[in-house]
C-alpha positions as CSV (number, residue, x, y, z in Angstrom):
1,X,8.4,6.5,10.2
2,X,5.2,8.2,11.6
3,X,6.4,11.0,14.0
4,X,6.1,9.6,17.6
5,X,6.3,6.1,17.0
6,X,9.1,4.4,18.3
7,X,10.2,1.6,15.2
8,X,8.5,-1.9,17.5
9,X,5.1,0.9,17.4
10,X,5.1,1.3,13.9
11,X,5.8,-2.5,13.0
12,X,3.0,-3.5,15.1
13,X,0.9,-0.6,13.8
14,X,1.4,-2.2,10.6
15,X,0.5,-5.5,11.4
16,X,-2.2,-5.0,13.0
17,X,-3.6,-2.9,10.2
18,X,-2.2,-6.0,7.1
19,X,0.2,-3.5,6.3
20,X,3.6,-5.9,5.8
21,X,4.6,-9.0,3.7
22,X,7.5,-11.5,3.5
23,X,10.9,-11.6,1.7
24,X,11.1,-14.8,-0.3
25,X,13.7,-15.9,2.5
26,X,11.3,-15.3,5.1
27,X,9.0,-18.2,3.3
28,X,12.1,-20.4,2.5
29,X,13.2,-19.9,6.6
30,X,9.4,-20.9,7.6
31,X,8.7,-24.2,5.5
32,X,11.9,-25.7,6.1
33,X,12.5,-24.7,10.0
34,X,14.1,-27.5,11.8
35,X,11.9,-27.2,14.6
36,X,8.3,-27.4,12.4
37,X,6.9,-25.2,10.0
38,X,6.2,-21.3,10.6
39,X,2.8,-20.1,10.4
40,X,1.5,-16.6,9.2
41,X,-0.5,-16.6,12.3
42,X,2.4,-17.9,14.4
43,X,4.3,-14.8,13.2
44,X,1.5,-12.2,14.0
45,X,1.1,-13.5,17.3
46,X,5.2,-13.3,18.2
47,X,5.4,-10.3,16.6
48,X,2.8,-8.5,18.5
49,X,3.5,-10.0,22.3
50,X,7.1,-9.1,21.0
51,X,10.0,-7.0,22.1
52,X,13.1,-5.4,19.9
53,X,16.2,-7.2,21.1
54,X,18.7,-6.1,18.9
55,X,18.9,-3.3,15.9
56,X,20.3,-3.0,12.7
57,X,21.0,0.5,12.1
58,X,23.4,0.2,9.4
59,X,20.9,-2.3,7.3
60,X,20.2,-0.8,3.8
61,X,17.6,0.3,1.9
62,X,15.7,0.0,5.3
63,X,16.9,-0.1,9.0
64,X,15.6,-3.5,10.4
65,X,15.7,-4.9,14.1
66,X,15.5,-8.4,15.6
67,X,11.9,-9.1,17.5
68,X,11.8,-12.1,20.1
69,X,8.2,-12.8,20.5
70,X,6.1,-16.0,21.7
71,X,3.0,-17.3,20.0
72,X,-0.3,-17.9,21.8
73,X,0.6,-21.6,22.6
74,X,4.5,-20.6,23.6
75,X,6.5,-20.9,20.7
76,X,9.5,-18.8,20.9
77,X,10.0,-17.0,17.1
78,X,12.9,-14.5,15.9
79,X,11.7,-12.1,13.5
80,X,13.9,-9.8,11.4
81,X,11.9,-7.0,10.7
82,X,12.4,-3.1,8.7
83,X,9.8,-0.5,8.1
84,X,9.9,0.9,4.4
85,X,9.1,4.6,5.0
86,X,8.6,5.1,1.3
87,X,5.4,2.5,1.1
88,X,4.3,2.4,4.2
89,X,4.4,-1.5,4.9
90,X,6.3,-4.0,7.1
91,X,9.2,-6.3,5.5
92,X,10.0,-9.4,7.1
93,X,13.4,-10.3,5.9
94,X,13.6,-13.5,8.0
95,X,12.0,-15.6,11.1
96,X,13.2,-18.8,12.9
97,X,12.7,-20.5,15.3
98,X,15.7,-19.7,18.3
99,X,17.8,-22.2,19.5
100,X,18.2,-22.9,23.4
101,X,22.0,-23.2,22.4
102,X,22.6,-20.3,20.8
103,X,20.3,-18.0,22.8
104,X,20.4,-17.1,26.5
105,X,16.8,-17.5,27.1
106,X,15.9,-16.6,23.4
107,X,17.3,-12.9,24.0
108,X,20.8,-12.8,24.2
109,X,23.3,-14.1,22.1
110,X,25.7,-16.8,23.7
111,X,29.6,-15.9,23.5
């Protein structure tokens, strides 16, 4: 990770610059959401007007965190995101859309 740049900084450094792409999960999770497909630009959006609300330190080969972000038009997204130091890109390991029941106002867990 750049010096400086906190791991939310460097993500969105990246995708504002193209640098990241999607696991295969990621694309499975996004055609087939429940609540309507997941579009790239969807991501992007929720990703930059996002905020880190949990971390993954332990995650392996990269650390990874859990983004809550809203697109333009309000959509709520999850994002699983980890920065590969070693090639300088983005991976987004997963992305949903959060249900109401399972998420105190998309940020916190319930029990």
């Amino acid at each position: 990770m750049r010096p400086g740049l906190n791991m939310l900084e460097q993500i969105v450094k990246c995708i504002q610059g193209e640098d990241y792409f999607y696991s295969e999960h990621a694309r499975n999770e996004m055609e087939k959401e429940d609540l309507g497909e997941i579009r790239d630009d969807e991501v992007v959006e929720a990703i930059l007007s996002g905020k880190v609300i949990e971390n993954y330190p332990e995650d392996l080969p990269y650390l990874s965190c859990l983004i809550y972000g809203r697109t333009s038009k309000g959509r709520p997204l999850h994002m699983v995101c980890a920065y590969a130091d070693d090639i300088r890109k983005v991976i987004i390991i997963t992305t949903y859309e959060p249900r109401p029941d399972r998420w105190i106002e998309f940020e916190r867990r319930r029990g």
